[in-house]
C-alpha positions, 0 to 999 in steps of 0.5 A: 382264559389263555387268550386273558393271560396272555394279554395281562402277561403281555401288558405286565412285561410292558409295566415291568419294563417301565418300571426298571427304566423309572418311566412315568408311564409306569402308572397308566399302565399300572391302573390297567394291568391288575384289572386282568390279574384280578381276574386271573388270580379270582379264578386261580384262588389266589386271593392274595394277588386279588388284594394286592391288585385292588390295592395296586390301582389305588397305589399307582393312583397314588404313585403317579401323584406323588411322581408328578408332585415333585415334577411340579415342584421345579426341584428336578425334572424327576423325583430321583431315585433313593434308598429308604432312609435306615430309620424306616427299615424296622419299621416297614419289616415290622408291617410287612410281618404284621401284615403276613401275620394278619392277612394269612388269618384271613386268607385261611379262615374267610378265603380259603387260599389254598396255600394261606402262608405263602399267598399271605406272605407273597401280598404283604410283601407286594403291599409294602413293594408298592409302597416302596415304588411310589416314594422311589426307594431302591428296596422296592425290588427286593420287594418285586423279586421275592413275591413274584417268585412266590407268586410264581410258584403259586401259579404253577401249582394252581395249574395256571402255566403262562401265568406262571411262565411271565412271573418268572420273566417279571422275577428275572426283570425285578432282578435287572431292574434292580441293577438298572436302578442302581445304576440310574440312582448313581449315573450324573445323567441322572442328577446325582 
């Protein structure tokens, strides 16, 4: 199982990387990475990170789509970085809440999470971060940061140390790759 860690640690420090540049690749990789994590977190019982992988490959399916849509549109080399429009903030906090709210009921009944609340809470929030991260919103780290630090803590405690060990590096990464986009959404260079 180290040998398993190690490699998916490897490969998401990798996607993480990529992300904070807002490189395309970010998507390949992403479709091959949660496969790993799926099986990590099956055997960790932390089924919440089981949902948000199998949703992560159909969401970087997606993302890497709606990235290369706006490519081939001629408007930009790139789909640029943005804020999420204010009229959007209500709504996305009222699904994350509905989804914690609903997938807490089923991580405790019908899954047996250990620790429901926190696995509930650290999945929504990366379902709507996902979200985020494919229409190239800013708030997407805010998302990144918060779940990888519970994600990371639910780790820990399940006894699963390097897994844990690189969600700390991809909560430090989110935070630098906050910046660094914040940094790209306003630089000339990158069209703005």
């Amino acid at each position: 199982m180290q040998i398993i860690e190690l490699v998916a640690a490897t490969i998401g420090i990798i996607y993480v990387w990529l992300e904070m540049k807002a490189s395309l690749w970010l998507w390949p990789v992403g479709i091959v990475l949660p496969l790993f994590y799926i099986y990590i977190s099956w055997k960790g019982q932390v089924y919440g990170n089981v949902l948000v992988n199998t949703y992560y490959i159909i969401a970087c399916i997606w993302g890497w789509h709606e990235w290369l849509k706006h490519k081939k549109s001629g408007t930009a080399d790139e789909k640029p970085i943005t804020r999420m429009p204010k009229k959007y903030r209500v709504f996305i906090g009222g699904i994350t809440v509905l989804l914690w709210v609903i997938l807490r009921q089923v991580m405790d009944r019908y899954m047996q999470s250990p620790f429901p609340i926190w696995d509930a809470l650290a999945t929504a929030v990366s379902l709507v971060g996902m979200w985020l991260l494919g229409k190239k919103y800013i708030e997407n780290w805010y998302s990144w940061i918060s779940s990888n630090a519970i994600f990371c803590l639910l780790f820990f405690i399940q006894g699963y140390v390097i897994t844990g060990c690189f969600f700390v590096i991809y909560t430090v990464i989110a935070i630098f790759g906050y910046f660094n986009w914040r940094k790209l959404m306003t630089s000339d260079a990158y069209g703005h």
